[in-house]
TORTI-559414 format. One record per residue (C-alpha): x, y, z; residue in three letters. Coordinates in steps of 0.1 Angstrom, whole numbers, plus 2048, in hexadecimal, padded with zeros to 3 digits. Layout:
BEGIN
XYZAla...
This chain:
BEGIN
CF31328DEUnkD131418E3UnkD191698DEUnkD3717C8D3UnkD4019B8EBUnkD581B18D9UnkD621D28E5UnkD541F38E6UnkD351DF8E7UnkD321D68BEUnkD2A1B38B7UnkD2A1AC891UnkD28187882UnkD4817C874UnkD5318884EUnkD5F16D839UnkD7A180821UnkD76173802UnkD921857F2UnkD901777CBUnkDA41917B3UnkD9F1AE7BCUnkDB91C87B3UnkDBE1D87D9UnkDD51CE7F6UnkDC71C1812UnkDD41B6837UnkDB61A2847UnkDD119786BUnkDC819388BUnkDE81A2894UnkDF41C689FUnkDEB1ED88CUnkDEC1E8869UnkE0B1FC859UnkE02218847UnkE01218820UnkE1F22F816UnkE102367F4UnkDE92377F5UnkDCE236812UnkDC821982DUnkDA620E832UnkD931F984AUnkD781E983EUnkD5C1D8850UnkD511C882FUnkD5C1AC81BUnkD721B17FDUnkD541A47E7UnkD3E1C27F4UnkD581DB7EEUnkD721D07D9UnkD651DF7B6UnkD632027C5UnkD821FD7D3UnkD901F47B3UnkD822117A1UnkD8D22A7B9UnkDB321A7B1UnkDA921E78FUnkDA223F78EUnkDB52517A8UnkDD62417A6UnkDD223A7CAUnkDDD21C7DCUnkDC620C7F2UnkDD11F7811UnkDB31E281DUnkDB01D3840UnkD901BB843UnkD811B2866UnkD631B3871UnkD551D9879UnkD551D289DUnkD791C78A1UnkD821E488AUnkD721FA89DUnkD841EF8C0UnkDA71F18AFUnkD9C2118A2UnkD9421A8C8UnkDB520B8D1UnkDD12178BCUnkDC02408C1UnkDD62558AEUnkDF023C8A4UnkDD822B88AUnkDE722186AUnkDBF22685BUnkDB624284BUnkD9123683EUnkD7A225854UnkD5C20F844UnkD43201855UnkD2B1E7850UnkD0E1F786BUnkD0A216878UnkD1520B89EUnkD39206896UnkD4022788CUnkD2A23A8A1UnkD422298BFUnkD602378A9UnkD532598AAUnkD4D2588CCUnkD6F2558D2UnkD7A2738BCUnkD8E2628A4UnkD7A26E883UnkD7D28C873UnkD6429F866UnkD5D29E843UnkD5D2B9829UnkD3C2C981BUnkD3B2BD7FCUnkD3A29D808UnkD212A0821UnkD0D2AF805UnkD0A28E7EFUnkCF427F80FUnkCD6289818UnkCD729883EUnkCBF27A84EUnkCE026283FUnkCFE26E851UnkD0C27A873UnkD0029A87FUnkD1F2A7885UnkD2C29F863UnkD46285870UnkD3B26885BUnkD2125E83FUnkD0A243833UnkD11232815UnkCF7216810UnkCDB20B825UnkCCE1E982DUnkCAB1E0835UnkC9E1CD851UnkC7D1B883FUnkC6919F845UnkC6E18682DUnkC5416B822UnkC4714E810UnkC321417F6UnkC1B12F815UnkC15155826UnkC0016E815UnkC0A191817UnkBEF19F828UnkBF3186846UnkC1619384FUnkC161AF872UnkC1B1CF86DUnkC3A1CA882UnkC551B388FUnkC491B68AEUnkC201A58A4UnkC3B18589EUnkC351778C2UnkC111718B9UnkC0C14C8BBUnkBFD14D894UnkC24151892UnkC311328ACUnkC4A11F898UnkC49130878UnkC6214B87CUnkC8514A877UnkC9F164885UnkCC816488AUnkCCB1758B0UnkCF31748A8UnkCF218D886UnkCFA1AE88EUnkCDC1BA87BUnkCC31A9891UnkCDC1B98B1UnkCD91D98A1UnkCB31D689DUnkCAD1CE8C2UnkCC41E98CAUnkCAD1FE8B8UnkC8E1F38C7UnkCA31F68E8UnkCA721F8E5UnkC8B2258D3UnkC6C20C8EDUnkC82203907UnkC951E7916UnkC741D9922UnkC641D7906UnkC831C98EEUnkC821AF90BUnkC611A690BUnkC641A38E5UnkC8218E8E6UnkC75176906UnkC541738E9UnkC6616B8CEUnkC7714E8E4UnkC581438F1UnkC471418CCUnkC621298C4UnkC751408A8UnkC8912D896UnkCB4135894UnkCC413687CUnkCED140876UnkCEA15E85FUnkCD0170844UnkCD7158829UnkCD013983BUnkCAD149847UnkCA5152821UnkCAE131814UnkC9711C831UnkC7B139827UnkC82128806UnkC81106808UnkC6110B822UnkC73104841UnkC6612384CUnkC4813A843UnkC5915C848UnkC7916E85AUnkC8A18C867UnkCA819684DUnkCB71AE838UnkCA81BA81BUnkCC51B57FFUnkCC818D805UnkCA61897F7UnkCAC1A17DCUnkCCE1927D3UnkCBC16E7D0UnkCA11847B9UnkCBC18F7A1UnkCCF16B7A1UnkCA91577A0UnkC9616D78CUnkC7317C797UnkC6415B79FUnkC7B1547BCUnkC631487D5UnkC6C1637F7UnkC5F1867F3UnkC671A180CUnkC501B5821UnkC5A1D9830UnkC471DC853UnkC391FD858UnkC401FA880UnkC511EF899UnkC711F9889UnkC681DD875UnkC781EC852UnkC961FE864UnkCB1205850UnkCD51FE85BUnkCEF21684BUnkD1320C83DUnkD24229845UnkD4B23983FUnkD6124F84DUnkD85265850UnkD9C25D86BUnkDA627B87AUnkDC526E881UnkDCA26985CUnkDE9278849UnkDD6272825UnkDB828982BUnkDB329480BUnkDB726D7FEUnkDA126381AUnkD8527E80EUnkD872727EBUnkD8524E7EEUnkD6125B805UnkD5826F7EBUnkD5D2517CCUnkD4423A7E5UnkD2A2517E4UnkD3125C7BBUnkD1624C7A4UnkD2E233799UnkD392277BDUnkD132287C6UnkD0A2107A5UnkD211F67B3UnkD151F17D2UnkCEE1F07C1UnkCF91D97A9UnkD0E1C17C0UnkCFA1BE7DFUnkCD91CC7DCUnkCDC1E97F4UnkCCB2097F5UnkCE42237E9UnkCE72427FDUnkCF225F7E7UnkCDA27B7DCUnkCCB26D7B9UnkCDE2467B9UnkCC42327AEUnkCBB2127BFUnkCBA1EC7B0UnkC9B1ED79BUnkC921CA7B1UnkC8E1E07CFUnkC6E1ED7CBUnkC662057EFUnkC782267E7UnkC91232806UnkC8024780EUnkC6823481FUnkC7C221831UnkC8622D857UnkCAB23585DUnkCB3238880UnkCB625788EUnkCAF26B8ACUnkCB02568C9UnkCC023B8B5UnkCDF24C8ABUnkCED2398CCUnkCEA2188B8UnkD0B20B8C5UnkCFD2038E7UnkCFD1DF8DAUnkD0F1CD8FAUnkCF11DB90FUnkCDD1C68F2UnkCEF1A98F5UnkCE71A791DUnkCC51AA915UnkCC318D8FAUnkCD6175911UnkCBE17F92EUnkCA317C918UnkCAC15790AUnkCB31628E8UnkCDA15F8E6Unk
């Protein structure tokens, strides 16, 4: 299977921009730096226009800003980011997974963000040095079918190369969730043991797939008996299907098995709209900008007091955010090495 390398070591699947009506500019080139919005705020955005576009819109609304959109995926943001340094046209960076914009900081190109805004995020949420914040959080599960009983499923990902398992599970090495989840397993086990878990899962014949959706649907249909996604592609189907939707999702208590991935946002410093920049942060993480993202794609809101989809039934709380050790979760190119060595990519 063929694997993307991008630089700074961030490899994210590709974004389809569906663009539909939405109120905003955009430039989603392949070409040079972006020029600069003369009137409002430039953002880079590492999600679609469906998964941002009505917050977007409301911020426009409200402010009287303009807001120029570039689309890419957050790992080529992220390496023009690295590339045009001061001279960026950007002035808000949002990213789809906390890698991307941990590489950003490491560079020194965000600023750090005012008080009151790190204040609407609970500590374990954001960057300890205040240069960026989460603003939703996305799962990793176990998802399974009508065929497997709940209390035969592992207590982690990594029980999965038990041959009970051979043939049953399906996975997408490619997504840059599952990358971000052996990365995590990496720093927090070792490169030995993500290797040995990866050279299992090979060996138990797990089946690949192209991306989340396409494991939930074969989960569906019964191709499969269970697999390794995010949490909000189940709950979306729940919301379009009704409660009788025939894939439930598991949280695994271990292995990193329920780990949550943060979308996460932050100020260029080299941004001559600060104040702009800081607003369009702060209208994210308001209880309106939080509501959207709930009600559009299922994700666990990351405010103090937003309220989650009332389909997603394990509080945050419970829910492991990396931390710690894995703060260094863009070491994905030492990730991708190891799943090519390993036979999974």
């Amino acid at each position: 299977m063929p694997s993307a390398r991008l630089g700074i070591a961030i490899v994210l699947a590709a974004a389809a921009v569906a663009l539909g009506s939405c109120g905003f500019s955009t430039d989603d080139s392949d070409g040079g730096p972006s020029e600069p919005s003369t009137e409002g705020i430039t953002l880079y955005s590492g999600r679609i226009a469906a998964a941002i576009g009505g917050a977007v819109d409301d911020y426009e609304a409200e402010s009287d800003t303009d807001v120029q959109v570039r689309f890419a995926t957050t790992g080529d943001l992220a390496a023009t980011l690295v590339e045009e340094d001061s001279n960026s046209p950007a002035d808000v960076f949002f990213a789809q997974e906390p890698g991307a914009i941990g590489a950003v900081e490491d560079a020194g190109l965000l600023a750090k963000l005012p008080p009151d805004i790190l204040d609407l995020v609970p500590a374990r949420y954001r960057d300890p040095d205040g240069r960026w914040v989460g603003v939703t959080g996305r799962a990793r599960v176990i998802a399974y079918g009508p065929e497997v009983e709940r209390s035969e499923l592992p207590p982690s990902p990594l029980d999965l190369t038990d041959p009970k398992w051979k043939g049953r599970v399906g996975w997408s090495p490619t997504t840059d969730s599952l990358q971000q989840y052996v990365t995590a397993l990496r720093l927090r086990y070792g490169d030995d043991a993500a290797r040995d878990w990866l050279e299992g899962m090979v060996a138990n014949d797990a089946q690949d797939y192209p991306d989340n959706v396409t494991i939930r649907d074969a989960i569906a249909t019964g191709e499969i008996d269970v697999g390794l996604l995010n949490h909000y592609y189940v709950a979306q189907a729940v919301s379009a299907g009704g409660p009788d939707y025939p894939v439930k999702v598991y949280f695994p208590p271990k292995g990193l098995g329920s780990l949550l991935l943060l979308t996460s946002v932050g100020v260029l410093e080299s941004s001559e709209r600060k104040d702009e920049a800081f607003d369009f942060v702060r209208s994210l993480l308001s209880a309106e900008g939080q509501e959207f993202f709930t009600s559009t794609s299922k994700e666990y809101p990351i405010a103090k007091g937003a309220k989650p989809d009332p389909t997603l039934t394990v509080p945050l709380a419970k829910i492991p955010a990396p931390g710690g050790e894995l703060e260094d979760i863009n070491e994905t190119q030492a990730t991708i090495e190891l799943m090519q060595e390993a036979g999974a990519l």
